[in-house]
N, C-alpha and C positions, 0 to 999 in steps of 0.2 A: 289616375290609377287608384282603386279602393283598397280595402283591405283585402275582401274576398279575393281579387285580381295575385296578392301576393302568391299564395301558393301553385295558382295556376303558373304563374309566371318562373315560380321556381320548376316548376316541370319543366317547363319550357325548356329554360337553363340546360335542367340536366340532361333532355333530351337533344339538345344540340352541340356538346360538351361530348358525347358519348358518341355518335354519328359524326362528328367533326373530327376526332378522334382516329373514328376506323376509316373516314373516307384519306385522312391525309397518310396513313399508311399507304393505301392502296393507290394514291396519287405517289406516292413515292416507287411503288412496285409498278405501276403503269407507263411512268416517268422516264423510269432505266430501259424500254424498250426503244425501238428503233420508233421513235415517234418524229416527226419533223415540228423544230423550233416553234416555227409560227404558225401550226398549226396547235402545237402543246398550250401557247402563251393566248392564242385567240380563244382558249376552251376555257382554259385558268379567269381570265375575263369576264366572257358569258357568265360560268358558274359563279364565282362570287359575286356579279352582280345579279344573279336568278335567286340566289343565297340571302342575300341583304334585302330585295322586297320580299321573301318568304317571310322573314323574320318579321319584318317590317307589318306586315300585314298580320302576322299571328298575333302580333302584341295591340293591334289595332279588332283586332276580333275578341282578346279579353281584355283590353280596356271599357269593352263597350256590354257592361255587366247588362244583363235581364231582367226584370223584376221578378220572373220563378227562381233566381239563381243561377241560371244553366249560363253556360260560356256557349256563345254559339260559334260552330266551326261550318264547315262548308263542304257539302257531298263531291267526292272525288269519280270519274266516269271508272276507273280502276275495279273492278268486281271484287278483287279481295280486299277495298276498302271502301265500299260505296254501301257499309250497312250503318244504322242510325249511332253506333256504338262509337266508332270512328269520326262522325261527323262532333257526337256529343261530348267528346275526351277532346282537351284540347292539345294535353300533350302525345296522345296518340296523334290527332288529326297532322301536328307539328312532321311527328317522326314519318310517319306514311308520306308528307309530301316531300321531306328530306330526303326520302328514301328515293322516292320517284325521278328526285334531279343527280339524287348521283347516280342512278341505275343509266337514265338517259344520257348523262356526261360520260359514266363508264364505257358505253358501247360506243358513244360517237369517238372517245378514243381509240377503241379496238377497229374501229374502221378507217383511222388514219393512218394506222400502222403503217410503214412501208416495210417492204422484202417479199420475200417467197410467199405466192397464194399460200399454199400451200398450209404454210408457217402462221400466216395473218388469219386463211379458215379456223386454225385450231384456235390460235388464241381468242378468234371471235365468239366459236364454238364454248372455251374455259370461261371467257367472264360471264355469256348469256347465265352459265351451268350456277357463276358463281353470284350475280345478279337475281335470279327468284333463288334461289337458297337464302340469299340474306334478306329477304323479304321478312317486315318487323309480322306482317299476320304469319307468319308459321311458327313462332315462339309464345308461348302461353304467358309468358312475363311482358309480351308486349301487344298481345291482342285483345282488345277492350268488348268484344262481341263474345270471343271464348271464355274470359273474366265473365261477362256476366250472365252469361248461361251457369257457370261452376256457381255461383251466390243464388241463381234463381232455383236451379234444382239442389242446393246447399250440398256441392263436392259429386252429386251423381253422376254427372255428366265426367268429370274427371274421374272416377270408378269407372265405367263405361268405357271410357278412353283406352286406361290403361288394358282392358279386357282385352279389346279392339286389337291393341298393340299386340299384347301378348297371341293371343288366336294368331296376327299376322305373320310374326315370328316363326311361328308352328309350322305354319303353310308356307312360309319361305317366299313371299310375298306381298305388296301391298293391296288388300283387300278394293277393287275399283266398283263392285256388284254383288250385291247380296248373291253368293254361288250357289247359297243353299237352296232357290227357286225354282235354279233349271236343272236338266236332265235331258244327255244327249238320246233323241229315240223319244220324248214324253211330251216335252215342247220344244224345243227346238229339232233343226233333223228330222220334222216327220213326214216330208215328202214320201208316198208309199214307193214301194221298190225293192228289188230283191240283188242279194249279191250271187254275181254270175260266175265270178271266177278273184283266186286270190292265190297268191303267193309269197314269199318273204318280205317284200316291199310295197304291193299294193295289196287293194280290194277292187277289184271291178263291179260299180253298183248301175243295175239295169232301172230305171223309172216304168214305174206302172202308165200307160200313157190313159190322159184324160181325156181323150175324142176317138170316134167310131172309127177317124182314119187320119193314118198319121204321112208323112214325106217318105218317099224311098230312100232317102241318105238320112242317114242318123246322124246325131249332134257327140263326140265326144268331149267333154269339159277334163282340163287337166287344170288342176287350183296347185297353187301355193306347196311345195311340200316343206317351208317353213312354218305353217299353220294347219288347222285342221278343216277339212273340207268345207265344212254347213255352213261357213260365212257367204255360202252362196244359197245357205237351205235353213233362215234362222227363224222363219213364222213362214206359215201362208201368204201372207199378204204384203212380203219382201225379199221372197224367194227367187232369184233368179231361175235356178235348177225349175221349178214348178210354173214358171210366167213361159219358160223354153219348152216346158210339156203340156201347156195348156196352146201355146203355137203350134200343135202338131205335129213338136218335133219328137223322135225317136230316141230319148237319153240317155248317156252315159254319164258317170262319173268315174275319175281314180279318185278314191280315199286311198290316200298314204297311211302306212305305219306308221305309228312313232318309236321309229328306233330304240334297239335297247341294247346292250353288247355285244351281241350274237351277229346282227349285222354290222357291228362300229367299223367293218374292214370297206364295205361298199364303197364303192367309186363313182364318179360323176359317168361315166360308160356303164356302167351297171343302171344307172338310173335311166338314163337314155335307150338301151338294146332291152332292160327285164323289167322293165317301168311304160314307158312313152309309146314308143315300138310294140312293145307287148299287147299295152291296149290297143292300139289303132288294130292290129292284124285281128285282134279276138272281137271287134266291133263289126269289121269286115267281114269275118265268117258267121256273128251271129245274125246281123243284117239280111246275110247275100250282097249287100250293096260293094261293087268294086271302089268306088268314092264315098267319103264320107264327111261331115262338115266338123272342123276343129276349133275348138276355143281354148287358150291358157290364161291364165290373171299371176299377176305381177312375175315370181320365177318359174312358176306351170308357162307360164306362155315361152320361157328362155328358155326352157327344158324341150315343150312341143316347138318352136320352131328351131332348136337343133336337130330334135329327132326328125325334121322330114326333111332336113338339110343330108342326113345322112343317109335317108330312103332315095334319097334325090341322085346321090352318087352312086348309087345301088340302080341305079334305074328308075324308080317307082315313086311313081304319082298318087299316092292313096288319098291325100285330102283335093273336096272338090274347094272348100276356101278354109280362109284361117282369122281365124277373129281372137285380138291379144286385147288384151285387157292392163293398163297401166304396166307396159311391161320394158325390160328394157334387153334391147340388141347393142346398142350402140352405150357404151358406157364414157362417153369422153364427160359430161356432166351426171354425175352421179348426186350430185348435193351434200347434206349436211351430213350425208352417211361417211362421205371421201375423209374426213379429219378421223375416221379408226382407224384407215386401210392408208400401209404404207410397206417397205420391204423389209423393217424390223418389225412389223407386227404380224404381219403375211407370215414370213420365217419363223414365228413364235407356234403360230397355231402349227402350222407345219412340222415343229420341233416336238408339241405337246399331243397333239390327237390327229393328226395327219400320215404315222406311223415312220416318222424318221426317226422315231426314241426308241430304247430299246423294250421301253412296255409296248410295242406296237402302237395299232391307232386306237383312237380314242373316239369318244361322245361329243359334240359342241352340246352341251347343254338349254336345255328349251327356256330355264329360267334366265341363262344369262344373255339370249338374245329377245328376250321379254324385256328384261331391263333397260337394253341398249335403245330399243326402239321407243319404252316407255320416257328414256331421257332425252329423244326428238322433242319430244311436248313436255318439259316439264313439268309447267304450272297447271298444264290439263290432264296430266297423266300421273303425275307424285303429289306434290303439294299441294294440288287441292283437295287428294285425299286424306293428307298428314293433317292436315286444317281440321275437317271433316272426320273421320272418324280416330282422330287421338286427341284432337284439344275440346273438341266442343263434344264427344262419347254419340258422335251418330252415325246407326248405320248407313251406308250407301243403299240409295236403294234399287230392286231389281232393275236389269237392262241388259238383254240380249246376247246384243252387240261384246259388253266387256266383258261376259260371260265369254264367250270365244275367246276373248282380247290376251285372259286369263288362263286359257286353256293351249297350255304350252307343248310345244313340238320337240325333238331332237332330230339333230342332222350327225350322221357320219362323218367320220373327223376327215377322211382323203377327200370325199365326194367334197366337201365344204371348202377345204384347202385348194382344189382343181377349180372351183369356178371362180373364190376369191383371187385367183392370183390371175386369173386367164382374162377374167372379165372386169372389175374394180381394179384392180393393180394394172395389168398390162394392157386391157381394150382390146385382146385380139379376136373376139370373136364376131368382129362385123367385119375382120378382113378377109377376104377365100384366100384359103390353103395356108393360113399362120397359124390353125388348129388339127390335130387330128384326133378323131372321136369315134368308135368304137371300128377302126382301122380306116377311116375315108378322111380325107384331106376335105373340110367342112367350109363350104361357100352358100351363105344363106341366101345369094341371088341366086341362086339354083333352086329356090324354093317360088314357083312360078302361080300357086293356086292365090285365086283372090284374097283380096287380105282387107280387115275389117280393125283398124286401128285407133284407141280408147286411148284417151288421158286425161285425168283430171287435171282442174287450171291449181288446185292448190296445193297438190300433193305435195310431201315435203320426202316424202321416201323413194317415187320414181316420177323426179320434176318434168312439167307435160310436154318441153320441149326437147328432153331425150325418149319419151313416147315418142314425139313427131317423129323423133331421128330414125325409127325403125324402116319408115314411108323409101329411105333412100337406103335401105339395108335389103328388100326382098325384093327379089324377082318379078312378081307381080303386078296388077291393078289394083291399086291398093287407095281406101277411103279412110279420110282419119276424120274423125269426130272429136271434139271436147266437152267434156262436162262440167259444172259448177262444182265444187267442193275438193276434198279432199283425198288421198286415195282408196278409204273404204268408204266412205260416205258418199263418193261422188259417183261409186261403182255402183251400191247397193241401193238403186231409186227408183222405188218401182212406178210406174205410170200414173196408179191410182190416188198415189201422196200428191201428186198434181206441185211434187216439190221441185224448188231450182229450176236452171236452165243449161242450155248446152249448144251449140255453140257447131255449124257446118259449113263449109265452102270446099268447093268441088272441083278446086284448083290445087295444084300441091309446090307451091314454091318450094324454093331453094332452104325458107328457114323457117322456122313456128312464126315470127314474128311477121314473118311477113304473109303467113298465114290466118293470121289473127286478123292483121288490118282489114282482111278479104271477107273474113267469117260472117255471117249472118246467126244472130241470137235466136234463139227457141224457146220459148217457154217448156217445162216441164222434162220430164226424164227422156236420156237418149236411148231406152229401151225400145223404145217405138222403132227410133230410125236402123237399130241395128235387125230387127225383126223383119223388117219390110227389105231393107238390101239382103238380108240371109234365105228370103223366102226363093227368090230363081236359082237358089244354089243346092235348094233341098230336092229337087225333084217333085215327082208328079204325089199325089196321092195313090193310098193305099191302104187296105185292110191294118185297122190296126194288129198287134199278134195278141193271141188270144192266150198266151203264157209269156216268161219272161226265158232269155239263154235260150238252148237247143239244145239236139239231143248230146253232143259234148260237153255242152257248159251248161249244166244243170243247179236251178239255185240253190245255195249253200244255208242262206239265211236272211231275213227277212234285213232292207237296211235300214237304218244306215250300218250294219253292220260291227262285229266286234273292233277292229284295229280307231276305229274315229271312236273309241270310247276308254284307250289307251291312254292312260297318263305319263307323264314326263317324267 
């Protein structure tokens, strides 16, 4: 050991003094759960023997001085510590890989947990939350890449930062996309198209069609009315809405409202009979076509395949198929969402904006389910921004996608109260007749039109084997497909990206998994496959129309219309 080596070495120290510190707290709070003995004493083991060569090795890495000086450390596969900064600091490089074995010990504990799923999901859910939080790169006192950007641009970058922050503050959100770029209607949303008809809760928007002759059945899309439309219309050349009008087909869209007081009373039946129902019957009449072809994505799809559960008891057949998009009927796996939802939190929302209080109902607010979904991802969705624009003062730069990502919805406190408790809480609505929805006893085997079923393999918000679950929920002939990625990326992939794969077999066992072992791999987007099964359900060819609406439903305004440019 030299001289140089001492100081290194004294980081070293303090960096494992102070980490050694917080991990045996947290071994003590970890400790006091229901953990099993030998399962506790075999981790206790591992880790200080994973512990003792870290060390072992760190003091053998500055022993072994350079002749530039430099301590050399060693590049970690970890993203938020695989820059030269990290590898060059020894006491950083120390702390980052200390950090990485109690992160890894911490979770392998939370998964030994015994007791209640239920109980063990949350707790696994609290430490992931509390695991990148204590990540050493999100503290500017411990990140050697953020340090030397502040000395290179001498404090700018730290000015910057704080800018950053403060703007973020302002807007009441983590800045993930330069928002000042885009503009709904300018680039993004510029599918041409006029709106044909609108009311308290929607906009019905008609697509100008792009061929001399389009299908007799029209296509209607019902998106998300958690989100704003155009994540199905966010360029040219990733547009779904535009790839469905360049097929032929004859488009619809609902752009939803975003809620604002005036309707905070609506109800889950209000959205279903003045929403769902509304469009399908005004597509019908602006068509002529007595059938017509349905699409919904993630709760659009839970929304349309209630509303023709309820057409169905009513008599009426109005879609000729039904194509969902990561959507979910069957809730018995819900994922990482199930550790919010329980019957004192259910009862909460219910008590606060559900209208059981005596301020009546309330708003769910668009930022606070912005955040809920942004803490699915942390490290992709918080923290690599907090890194990024407050320690190192740099802007994010433009991207579409978290242009949308950011562009928050509100939901109606009953309407939001009725499907969380009906469907996350209780799962009754994949049973016939444990619901009833705008007066009919709701059996979605009764919904008999073809059915065209989407899941991606990585979603983390509607996991692809309660998609599959839908296949034993409807009525139907029903095709499930899977895609590569996640559940907007895996949705949004258009042909010509020639990206990922996706995944068919033309069997429908009993489970996903035993659907998987059958599947056959695809190269490239499952756009293709759902265009070619959607084309015998369109009908023949026909003159395209030579205007948009009829003489009833006359256009209003050019779309994407005013309510998708509605803020939260």
């Amino acid at each position: 050991m030299t001289a140089k080596s001492a100081p290194v070495l004294d980081e070293l120290s303090q960096s494992a003094n102070a980490y050694g510190s917080a991990m045996g707290e947290t071994w003590k709070s970890m400790a006091a759960l229901s953990l099993p003995i030998p399962a506790l004493s075999a981790l206790q083991s591992e880790y200080l023997q994973q512990a003792t060569q870290l060390w072992n090795d760190s003091l053998q890495r500055v022993g072994s001085d350079k002749p530039n000086g430099q301590t050399p450390g060693h590049r970690l596969h970890d993203r938020r510590f695989a820059g030269e900064e990290w590898a060059q600091n020894p006491g950083a490089a120390f702390m980052a890989q200390l950090y990485l074995l109690n992160a890894r010990t911490l979770l392998q504990m939370a998964e030994s947990i015994e007791g209640d799923e239920k109980v063990r999901q949350r707790i696994r859910f609290a430490v992931q939350q509390w695991v990148e939080a204590a990540s050493p790169s999100n503290y500017l006192a411990f990140n050697p890449e953020a340090q030397h950007k502040a000395l290179e641009t001498r404090g700018k970058s730290i000015t910057q930062g704080l800018l950053h922050l403060w703007h973020d503050v302002q807007q009441g959100h983590v800045s993930q996309t330069d928002e000042s770029m885009f503009e709904v209607g300018r680039n993004v949303a510029t599918t041409a198209g006029s709106v044909v008809f609108e009311n308290e809760l929607f906009q019905l928007i008609e697509y100008k069609p792009l061929t001399d002759t389009v299908h007799e059945r029209p296509l209607l899309i019902v998106p998300p009315c958690i989100n704003k439309y155009y994540i199905l219309d966010l360029q040219p050349d990733n547009s779904l809405i535009r790839y469905a009008v360049q097929q032929g087909h004859r488009t619809f869209v609902v752009s939803w409202r975003n809620p604002d007081e005036s309707v905070a009373a609506k109800t889950w039946d209000d959205y279903i009979e003045d929403a769902a129902i509304r469009a399908i019957g005004i597509v019908q009449q602006i068509s002529g076509s007595e059938q017509i072809n349905t699409l919904g994505f993630c709760i659009g799809g839970t929304i349309l395949a209630t509303a023709l559960a309820v057409l169905a008891a009513r008599g009426e057949e109005p879609a000729a198929s039904v194509t969902l998009l990561t959507t979910f009927l069957d809730f018995d796996n819900t994922g990482v969402i199930d550790v919010f939802v329980d019957e004192p939190a259910v009862q909460s929302f219910e008590l606060n904006i559900g209208g059981h209080s005596p301020n009546g109902p309330g708003l769910l607010k668009g930022q606070q389910l912005a955040t809920t979904f942004s803490f699915l991802r942390p490290n992709d969705l918080v923290w690599n921004y907090v890194v990024g624009n407050y320690l190192k003062g740099e802007a994010p730069p433009p991207f579409d996608l978290l242009y949308w990502n950011a562009d928050s919805t509100n939901v109606p406190g009953p309407m939001f109260c009725w499907y969380v408790r009906n469907t996350y809480l209780e799962n009754k609505l994949k049973t016939p007749g444990a619901l009833t929805v705008c007066g009919q006893p709701l059996d979605l085997g009764k919904v008999k039109a073809p059915a065209f079923v989407y899941g991606s393999r990585e979603d983390h918000i509607v996991p692809w084997d309660s998609a599959y679950a839908s296949t034993r929920v409807l009525g139907g002939k029903k095709r499930f497909v899977l895609g590569a990625s996640g559940h907007i990326a895996g949705v949004i992939n258009p042909p010509a990206k020639r990206k990922r794969s996706h995944w068919t077999n033309d069997k429908l066992p009993a489970t996903a998994a035993k659907w998987f072992e059958g599947a056959e791999e695809h190269a490239g987007s499952w756009w293709t496959e759902w265009s070619d099964w959607l084309k015998p359900h369109a009908g023949q060819q026909i003159a395209a129309p030579a205007s948009p609406g009829n003489r009833r439903y006359k256009p209003i305004e050019p779309a994407p219309g005013r309510y998708v440019k509605q803020k939260a």
